[in-house]
VOKOL-893099 format. One line per field, with one value per residue (C-alpha): x, y, z; residue in three letters. Coordinates in Angstrom, 2 decimals. Example, Ala and Ser with C-alpha at 12.3 -4.5 7.8 and 13.67 -1.06 7.14 Angstrom:
BEGIN
xx	12.30:13.67
yy	-4.50:-1.06
zz	7.80:7.14
residuo	ALA:SER
***
This chain:
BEGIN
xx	139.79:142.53:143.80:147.48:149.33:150.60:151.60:152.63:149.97:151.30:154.80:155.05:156.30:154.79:151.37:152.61:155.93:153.75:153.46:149.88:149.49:150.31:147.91:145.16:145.73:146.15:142.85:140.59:142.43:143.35:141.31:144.93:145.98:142.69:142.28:139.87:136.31:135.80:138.85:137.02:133.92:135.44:136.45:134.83:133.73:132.50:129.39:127.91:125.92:126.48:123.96:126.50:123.85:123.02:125.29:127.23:126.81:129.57:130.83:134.51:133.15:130.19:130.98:132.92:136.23:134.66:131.66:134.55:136.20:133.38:131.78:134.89:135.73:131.99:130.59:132.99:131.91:133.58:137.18:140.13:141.25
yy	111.52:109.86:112.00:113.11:111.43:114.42:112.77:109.52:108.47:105.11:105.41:104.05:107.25:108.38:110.74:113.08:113.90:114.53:118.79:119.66:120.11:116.23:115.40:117.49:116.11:112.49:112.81:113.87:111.50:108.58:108.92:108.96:110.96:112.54:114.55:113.23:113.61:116.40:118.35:117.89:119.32:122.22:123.05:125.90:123.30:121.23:123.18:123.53:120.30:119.45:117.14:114.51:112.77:115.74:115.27:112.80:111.13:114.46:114.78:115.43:118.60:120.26:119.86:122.74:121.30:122.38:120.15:117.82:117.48:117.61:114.44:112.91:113.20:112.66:110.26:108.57:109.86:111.78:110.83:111.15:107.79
zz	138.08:140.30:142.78:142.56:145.47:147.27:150.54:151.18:154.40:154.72:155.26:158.33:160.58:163.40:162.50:165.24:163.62:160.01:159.41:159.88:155.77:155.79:158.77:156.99:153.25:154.68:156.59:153.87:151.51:153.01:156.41:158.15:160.76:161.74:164.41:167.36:166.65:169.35:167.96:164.40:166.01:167.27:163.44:161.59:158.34:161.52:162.26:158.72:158.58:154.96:153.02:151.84:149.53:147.33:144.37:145.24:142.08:140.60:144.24:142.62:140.45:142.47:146.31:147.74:149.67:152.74:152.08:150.23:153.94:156.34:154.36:154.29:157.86:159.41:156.74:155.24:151.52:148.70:150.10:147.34:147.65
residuo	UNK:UNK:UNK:UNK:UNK:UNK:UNK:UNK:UNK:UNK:UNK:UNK:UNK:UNK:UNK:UNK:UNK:UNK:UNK:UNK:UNK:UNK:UNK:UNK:UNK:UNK:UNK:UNK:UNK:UNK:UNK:UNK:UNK:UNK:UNK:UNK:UNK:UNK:UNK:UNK:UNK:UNK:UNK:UNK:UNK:UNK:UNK:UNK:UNK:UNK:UNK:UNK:UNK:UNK:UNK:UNK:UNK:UNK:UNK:UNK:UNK:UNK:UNK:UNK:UNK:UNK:UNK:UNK:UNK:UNK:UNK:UNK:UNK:UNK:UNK:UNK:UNK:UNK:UNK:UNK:UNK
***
């Protein structure tokens, strides 16, 4: 299923004047906006090393949103875009 456009992440205003619920939903979405990958570390999601190839073939319906994000953000895979 398409994902429902919450945020616009390319509308051309600075990422530092976004709230941080558009900084969040445009990272895991759109890969916009993300925090620095040592900031991302420091996250609680960070530290739970997620397998990112075990069902990624229903990624959408059986990841959790923490595994949904952490994928995202560190591999690249499962992103809503």
């Amino acid at each position: 299923w398409p994902i429902e456009q919450k945020y616009d992440c390319h509308d051309g205003e600075e990422h530092d004047s976004w709230p941080i619920e558009k900084k969040a939903w445009c990272c895991i979405h759109a890969s916009k906006a993300c925090p620095p990958m040592e900031t991302l570390k420091k996250l609680p999601f960070a530290q739970i090393p997620y397998d990112c190839e075990a069902a990624f073939d229903n990624w959408q319906n059986e990841w959790s949103n923490g595994k949904k994000a952490w994928c995202c953000i560190t591999r690249k895979m499962g992103c809503d875009q």
